[in-house]
C-alpha positions as CSV (number, residue, x, y, z in Angstrom):
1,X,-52.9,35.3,-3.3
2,X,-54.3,38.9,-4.3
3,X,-57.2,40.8,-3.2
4,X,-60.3,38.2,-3.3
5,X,-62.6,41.2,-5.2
6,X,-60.5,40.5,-8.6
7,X,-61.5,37.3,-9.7
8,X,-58.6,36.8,-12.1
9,X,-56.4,37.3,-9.2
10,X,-58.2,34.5,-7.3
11,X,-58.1,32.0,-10.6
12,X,-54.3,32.9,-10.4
13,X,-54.3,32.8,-6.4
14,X,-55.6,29.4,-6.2
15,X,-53.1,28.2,-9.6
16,X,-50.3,29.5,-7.5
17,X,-51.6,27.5,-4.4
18,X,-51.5,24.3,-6.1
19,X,-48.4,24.6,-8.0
20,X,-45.6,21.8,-7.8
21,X,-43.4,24.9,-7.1
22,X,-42.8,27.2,-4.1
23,X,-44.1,30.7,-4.0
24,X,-42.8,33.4,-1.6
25,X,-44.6,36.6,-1.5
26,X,-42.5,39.5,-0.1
27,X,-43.5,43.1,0.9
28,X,-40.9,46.3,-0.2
29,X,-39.5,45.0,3.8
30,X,-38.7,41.8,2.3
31,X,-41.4,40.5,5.1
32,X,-43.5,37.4,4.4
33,X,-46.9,38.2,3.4
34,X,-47.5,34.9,1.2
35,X,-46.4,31.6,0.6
36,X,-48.0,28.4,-1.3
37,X,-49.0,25.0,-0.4
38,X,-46.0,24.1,-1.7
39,X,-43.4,26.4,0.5
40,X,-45.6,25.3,3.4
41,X,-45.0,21.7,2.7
42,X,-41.2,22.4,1.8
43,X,-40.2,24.2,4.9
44,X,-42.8,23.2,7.5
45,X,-44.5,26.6,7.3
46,X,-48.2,27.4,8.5
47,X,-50.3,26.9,5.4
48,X,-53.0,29.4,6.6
49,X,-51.3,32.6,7.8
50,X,-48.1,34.4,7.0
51,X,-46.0,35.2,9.6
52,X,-45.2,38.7,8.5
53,X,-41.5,38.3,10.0
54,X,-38.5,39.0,8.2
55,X,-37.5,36.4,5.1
56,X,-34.0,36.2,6.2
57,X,-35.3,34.7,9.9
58,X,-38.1,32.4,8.6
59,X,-35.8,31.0,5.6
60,X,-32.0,31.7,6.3
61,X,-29.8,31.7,3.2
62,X,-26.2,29.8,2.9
63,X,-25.3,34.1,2.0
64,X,-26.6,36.1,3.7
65,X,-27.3,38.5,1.1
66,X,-29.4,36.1,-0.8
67,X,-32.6,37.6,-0.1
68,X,-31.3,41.2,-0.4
69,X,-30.0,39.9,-4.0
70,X,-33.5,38.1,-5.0
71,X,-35.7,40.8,-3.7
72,X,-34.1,43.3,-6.0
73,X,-35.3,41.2,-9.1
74,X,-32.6,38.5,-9.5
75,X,-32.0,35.1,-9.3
76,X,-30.2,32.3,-7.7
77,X,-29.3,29.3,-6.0
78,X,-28.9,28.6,-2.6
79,X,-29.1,26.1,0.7
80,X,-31.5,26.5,3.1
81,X,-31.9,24.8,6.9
82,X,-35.0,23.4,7.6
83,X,-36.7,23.7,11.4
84,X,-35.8,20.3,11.8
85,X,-32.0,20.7,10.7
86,X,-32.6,19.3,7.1
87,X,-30.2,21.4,4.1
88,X,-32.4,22.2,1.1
89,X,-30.7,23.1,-1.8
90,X,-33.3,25.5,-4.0
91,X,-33.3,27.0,-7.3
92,X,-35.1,30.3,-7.0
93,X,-36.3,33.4,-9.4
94,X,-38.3,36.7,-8.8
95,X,-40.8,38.9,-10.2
96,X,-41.2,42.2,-8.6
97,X,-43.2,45.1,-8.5
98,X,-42.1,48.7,-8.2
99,X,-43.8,52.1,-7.7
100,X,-43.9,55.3,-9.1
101,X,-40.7,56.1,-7.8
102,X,-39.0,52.6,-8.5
103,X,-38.9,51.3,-5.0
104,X,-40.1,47.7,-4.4
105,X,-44.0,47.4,-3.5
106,X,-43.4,43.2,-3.5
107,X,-41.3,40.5,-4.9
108,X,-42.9,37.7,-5.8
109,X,-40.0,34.5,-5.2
110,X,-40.6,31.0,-7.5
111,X,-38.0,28.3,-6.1
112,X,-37.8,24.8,-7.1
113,X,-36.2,22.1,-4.6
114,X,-33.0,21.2,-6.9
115,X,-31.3,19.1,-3.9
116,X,-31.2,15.9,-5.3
117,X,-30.1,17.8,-9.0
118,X,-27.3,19.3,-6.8
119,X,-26.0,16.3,-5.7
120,X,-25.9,14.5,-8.5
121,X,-24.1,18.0,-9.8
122,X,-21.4,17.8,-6.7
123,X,-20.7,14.0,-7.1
124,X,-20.2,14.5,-11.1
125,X,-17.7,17.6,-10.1
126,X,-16.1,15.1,-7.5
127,X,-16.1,12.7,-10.0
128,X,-14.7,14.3,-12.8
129,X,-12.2,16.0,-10.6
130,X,-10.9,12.5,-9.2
131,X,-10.9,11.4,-13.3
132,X,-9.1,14.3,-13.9
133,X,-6.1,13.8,-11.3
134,X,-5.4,10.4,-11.9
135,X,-5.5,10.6,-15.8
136,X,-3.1,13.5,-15.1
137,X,-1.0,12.3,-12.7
138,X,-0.5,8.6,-12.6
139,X,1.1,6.8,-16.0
140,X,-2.4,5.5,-16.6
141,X,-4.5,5.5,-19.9
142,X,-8.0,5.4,-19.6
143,X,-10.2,4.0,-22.7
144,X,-13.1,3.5,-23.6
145,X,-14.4,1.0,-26.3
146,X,-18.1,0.2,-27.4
147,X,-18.7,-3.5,-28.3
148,X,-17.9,-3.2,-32.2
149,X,-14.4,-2.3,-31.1
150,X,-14.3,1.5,-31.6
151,X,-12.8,3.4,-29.1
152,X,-14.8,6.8,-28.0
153,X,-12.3,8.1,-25.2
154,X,-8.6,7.9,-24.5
155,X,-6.5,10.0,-22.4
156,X,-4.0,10.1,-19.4
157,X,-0.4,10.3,-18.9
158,X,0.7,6.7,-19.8
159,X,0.0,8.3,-23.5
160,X,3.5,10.0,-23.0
161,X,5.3,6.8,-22.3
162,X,3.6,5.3,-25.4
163,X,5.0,7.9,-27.3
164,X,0.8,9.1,-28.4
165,X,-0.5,12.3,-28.1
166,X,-4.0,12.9,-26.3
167,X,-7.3,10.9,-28.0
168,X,-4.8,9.2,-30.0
169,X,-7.2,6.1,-30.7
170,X,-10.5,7.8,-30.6
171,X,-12.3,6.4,-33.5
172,X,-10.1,3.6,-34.0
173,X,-11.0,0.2,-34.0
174,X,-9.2,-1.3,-31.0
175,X,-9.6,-4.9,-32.1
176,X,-7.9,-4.2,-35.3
177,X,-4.9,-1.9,-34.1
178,X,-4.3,-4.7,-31.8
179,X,-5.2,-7.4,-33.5
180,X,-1.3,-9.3,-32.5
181,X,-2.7,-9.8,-28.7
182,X,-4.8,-12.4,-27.6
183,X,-8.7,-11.1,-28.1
184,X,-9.7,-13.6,-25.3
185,X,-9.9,-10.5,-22.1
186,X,-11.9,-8.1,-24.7
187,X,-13.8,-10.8,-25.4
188,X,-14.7,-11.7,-21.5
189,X,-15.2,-8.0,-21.1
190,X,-17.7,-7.6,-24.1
191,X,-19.5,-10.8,-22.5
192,X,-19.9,-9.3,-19.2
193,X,-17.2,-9.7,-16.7
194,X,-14.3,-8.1,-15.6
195,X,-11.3,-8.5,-17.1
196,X,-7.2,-8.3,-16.2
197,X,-4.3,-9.1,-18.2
198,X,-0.8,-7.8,-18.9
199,X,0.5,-6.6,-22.4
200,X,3.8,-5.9,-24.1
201,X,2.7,-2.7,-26.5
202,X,4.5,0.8,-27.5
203,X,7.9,-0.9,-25.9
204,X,6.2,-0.8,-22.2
205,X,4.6,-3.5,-19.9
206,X,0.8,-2.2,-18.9
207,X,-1.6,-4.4,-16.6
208,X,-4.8,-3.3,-18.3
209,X,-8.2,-3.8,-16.6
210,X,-11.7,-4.1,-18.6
211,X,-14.8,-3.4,-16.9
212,X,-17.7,-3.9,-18.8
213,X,-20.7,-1.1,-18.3
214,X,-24.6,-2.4,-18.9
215,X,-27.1,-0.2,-20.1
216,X,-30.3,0.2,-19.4
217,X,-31.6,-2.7,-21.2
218,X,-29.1,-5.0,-19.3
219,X,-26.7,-5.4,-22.7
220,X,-23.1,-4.4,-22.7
221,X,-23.2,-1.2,-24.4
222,X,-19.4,-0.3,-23.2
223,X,-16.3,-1.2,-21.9
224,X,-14.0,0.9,-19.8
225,X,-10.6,0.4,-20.0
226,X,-7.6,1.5,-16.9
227,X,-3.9,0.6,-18.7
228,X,-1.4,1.3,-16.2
229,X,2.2,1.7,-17.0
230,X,4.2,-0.6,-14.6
231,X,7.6,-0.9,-16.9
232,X,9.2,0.8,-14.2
233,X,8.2,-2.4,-11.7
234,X,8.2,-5.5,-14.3
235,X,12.3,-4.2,-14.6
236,X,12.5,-4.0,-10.7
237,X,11.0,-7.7,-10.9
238,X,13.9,-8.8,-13.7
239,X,16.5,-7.4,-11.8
240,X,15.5,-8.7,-8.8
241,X,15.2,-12.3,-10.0
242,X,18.4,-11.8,-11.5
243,X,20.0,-10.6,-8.2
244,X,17.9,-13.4,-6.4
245,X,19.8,-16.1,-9.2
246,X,23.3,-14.9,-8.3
247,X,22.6,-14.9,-4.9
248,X,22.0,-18.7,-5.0
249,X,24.7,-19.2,-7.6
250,X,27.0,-17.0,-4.7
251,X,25.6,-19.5,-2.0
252,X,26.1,-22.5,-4.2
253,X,29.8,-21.8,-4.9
254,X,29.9,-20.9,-0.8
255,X,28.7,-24.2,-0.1
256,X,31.0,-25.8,-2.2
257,X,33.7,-24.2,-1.2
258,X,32.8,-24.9,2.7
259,X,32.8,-28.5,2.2
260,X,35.2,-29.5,-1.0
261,X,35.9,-33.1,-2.0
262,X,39.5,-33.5,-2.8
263,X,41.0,-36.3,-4.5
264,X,44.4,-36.6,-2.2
265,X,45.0,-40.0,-3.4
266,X,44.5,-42.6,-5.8
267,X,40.8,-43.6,-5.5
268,X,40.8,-41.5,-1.5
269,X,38.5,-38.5,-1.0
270,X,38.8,-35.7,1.5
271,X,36.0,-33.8,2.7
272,X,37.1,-31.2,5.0
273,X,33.8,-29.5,7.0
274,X,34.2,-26.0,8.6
275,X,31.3,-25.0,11.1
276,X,27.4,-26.7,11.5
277,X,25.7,-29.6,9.3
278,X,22.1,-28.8,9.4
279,X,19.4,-30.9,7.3
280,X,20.0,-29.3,4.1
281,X,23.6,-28.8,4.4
282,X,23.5,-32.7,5.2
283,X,21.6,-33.4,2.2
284,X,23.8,-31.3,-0.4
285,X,27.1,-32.9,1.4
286,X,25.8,-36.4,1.2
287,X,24.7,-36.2,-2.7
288,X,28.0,-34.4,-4.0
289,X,30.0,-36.7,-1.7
290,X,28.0,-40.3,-3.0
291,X,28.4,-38.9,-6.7
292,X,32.3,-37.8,-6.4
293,X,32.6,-41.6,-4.7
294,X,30.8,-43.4,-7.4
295,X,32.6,-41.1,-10.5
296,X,36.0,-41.7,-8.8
297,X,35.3,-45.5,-7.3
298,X,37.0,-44.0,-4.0
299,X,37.6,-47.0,-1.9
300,X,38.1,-44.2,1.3
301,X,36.1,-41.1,1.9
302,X,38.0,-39.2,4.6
303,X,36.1,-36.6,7.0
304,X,37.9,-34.2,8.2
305,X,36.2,-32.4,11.2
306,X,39.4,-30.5,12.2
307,X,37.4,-26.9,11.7
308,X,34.5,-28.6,13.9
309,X,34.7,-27.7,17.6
310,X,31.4,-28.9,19.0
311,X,28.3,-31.0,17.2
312,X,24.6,-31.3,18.1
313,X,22.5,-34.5,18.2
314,X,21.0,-33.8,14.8
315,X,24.7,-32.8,13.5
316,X,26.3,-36.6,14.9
317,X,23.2,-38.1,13.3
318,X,23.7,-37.1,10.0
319,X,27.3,-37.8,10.1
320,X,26.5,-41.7,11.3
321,X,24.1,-41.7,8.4
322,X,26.6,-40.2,5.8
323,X,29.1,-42.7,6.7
324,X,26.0,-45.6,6.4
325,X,25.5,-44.1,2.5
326,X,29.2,-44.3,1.7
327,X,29.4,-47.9,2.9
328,X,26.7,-49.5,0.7
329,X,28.5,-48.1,-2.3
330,X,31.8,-50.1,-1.4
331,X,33.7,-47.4,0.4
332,X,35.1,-46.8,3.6
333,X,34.9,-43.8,5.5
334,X,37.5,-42.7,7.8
335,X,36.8,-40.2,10.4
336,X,39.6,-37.9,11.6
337,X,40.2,-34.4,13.6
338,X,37.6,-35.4,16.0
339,X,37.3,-32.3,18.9
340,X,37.2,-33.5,22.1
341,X,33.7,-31.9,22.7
342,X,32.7,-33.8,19.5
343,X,33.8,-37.1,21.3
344,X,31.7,-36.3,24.4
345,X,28.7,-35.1,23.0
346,X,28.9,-38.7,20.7
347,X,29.6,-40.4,24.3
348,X,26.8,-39.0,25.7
349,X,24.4,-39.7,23.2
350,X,25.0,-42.6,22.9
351,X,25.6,-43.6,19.7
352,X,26.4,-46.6,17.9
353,X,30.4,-45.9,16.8
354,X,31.3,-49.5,17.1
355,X,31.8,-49.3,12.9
356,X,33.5,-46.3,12.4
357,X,37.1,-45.8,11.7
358,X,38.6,-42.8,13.4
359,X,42.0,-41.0,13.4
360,X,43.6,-38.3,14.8
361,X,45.2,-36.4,12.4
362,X,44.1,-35.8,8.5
363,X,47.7,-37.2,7.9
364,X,47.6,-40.6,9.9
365,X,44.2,-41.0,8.1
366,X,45.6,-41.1,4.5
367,X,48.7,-43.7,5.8
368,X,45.8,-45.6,7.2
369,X,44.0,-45.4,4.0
370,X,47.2,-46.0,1.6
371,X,48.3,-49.2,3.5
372,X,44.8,-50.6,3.2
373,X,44.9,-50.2,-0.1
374,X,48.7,-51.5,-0.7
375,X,47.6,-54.6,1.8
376,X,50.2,-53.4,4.4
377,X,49.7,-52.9,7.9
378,X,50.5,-49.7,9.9
């Protein structure tokens, strides 16, 4: 790459020409006069001729005073465009030559192709960055732990809540400050597969996850450990259940109260029902009011459908089949209060009513039911 009458410059020429690295020769311009096989190859240059243009337009810099900088005997790295829009992230140094009066003769630039490097370098800072703003933010402790139990990292915010100050555990054996928890999801994790479970510690619920990391030789050399806080939700969860429980204890006494069985005479039940008998509503009536006849030995089960103004089919059936039940334990219903929308809608159904025993009033039922029972006749 020098004059081809010194022979040491052409031993060093043709070194330079078949180095792995780039060479860029520059005049005091900062024009091209020389480049390798290697900056050829790197940026799609002509490997026979330089094109004694300007670096800056051959190579553009991500700065624009790169060159400027490098040309004056520096160093540094920067991103280049190829011709066929590829980014090339290079690593480059220079040795220049002055004259007499100090001003640059050439620069001779090295540069190494450090993309993939400077990936890897970006991903780690994103990497570390997004490690750094969740063990910072979130009431998370992350952990590490190598197979023998010894812990080699712990940090995050959840170490607040535990009442532990930063690398708390670090050089602790897990296992053995924890030996009171069951050793079955370390276990799983040191075999080779994730792991989740939920733990009482430090007075706080944490779901902890255990993800076990191979090494090269395809063993589990560590296990890395996420233990979120989530006291906060398992006491949302307990008060919600609790409020879910007295909701159904609220409905339960609702229920009951809607459709009470009253004792208004010797061995005579009333069961006054307000509003619409669905299938579950049925179900509950029928089971407190069999019980309550059986515990009482009723002989009459009066229902009272004076706060009823208008029935479906499904509601009439499950009437007809309540007054069936009460039958096969030896009582009688009587049927009273019937709206005179109830007595159509039963008309038009259809409905067998040959059986039943109706009244008007809630009143005329119980005489009805008292003279049965004193063998009189009303």
């Amino acid at each position: 790459m020098v004059s081809p009458s010194n022979s040491a410059g052409e031993r060093e020429a043709r070194l330079l020409r078949g180095a792995p690295f780039m060479v860029i020769e520059l005049d005091g311009e900062r024009r091209v006069t020389l480049w390798n096989e290697a900056a050829a190859r790197m940026f799609a240059l002509p490997p026979d001729a330089a094109p004694g243009a300007e670096v800056e337009r051959v190579l553009p810099a991500a700065r624009d005073d790169f060159w400027a900088a490098l040309a004056a005997g520096g160093s540094g790295t920067t991103t280049h465009v190829r011709a066929d829009g590829a980014r090339v992230t290079c690593e480059w140094t220079c040795r220049v030559e002055r004259d007499a009066a100090d001003n640059v003769v050439s620069a001779a630039c090295y540069g190494q192709d450090i993309s993939e490097r400077a990936t890897f370098d970006s991903k780690l800072r994103l990497e570390s960055a997004m490690l750094r703003a969740i063990i910072e933010n979130m009431n998370i402790i992350v952990w590490t732990m190598e197979p023998d139990g010894i812990c080699t990292y712990h940090q995050g915010r959840g170490l607040q809540s535990a009442g532990l100050p930063q690398h708390a555990l670090v050089g602790q054996n897990i296992r053995e400050l924890y030996r009171q928890l069951d050793p079955a999801p370390l276990d799983g994790a040191c075999a080779g597969t994730l792991q989740n479970s939920t733990t009482e510690v430090h007075g706080q619920s944490w779901e902890n996850w255990m993800i076990p990391v191979r090494g090269e030789d395809g063993s589990i050399g560590l296990i890395v450990g996420l233990s979120l806080n989530v006291s906060e939700q398992r006491e949302g969860e307990k008060e919600l259940r609790e409020k879910l429980l007295q909701i159904e204890h609220q409905q339960q006494v609702i229920r009951e109260l809607s459709t009470p069985i009253i004792e208004v005479w010797d061995r005579v039940l009333t069961v006054p029902i307000i509003g619409m008998i669905d299938g579950g509503r049925a179900s509950e009536l029928m089971d407190n009011l069999l019980q309550a006849v059986a515990k009482t030995r009723a002989r009459f089960a009066i229902l009272d459908l004076t706060g009823v103004e208008e029935v479906d089919a499904g509601t009439a059936g499950h009437l007809l089949t309540l007054v069936r039940a009460v039958r096969l334990l030896g009582a009688e219903s009587v049927i009273t209060g019937i709206h005179p929308n109830i007595a159509r809608t039963i008309v038009t159904l259809g409905l067998e009513t040959a059986a039943l025993t109706v009244r008007a009033t809630l009143r005329e039922a119980l005489g009805h039911c008292i003279a049965q029972m004193s063998g009189s006749r009303k």
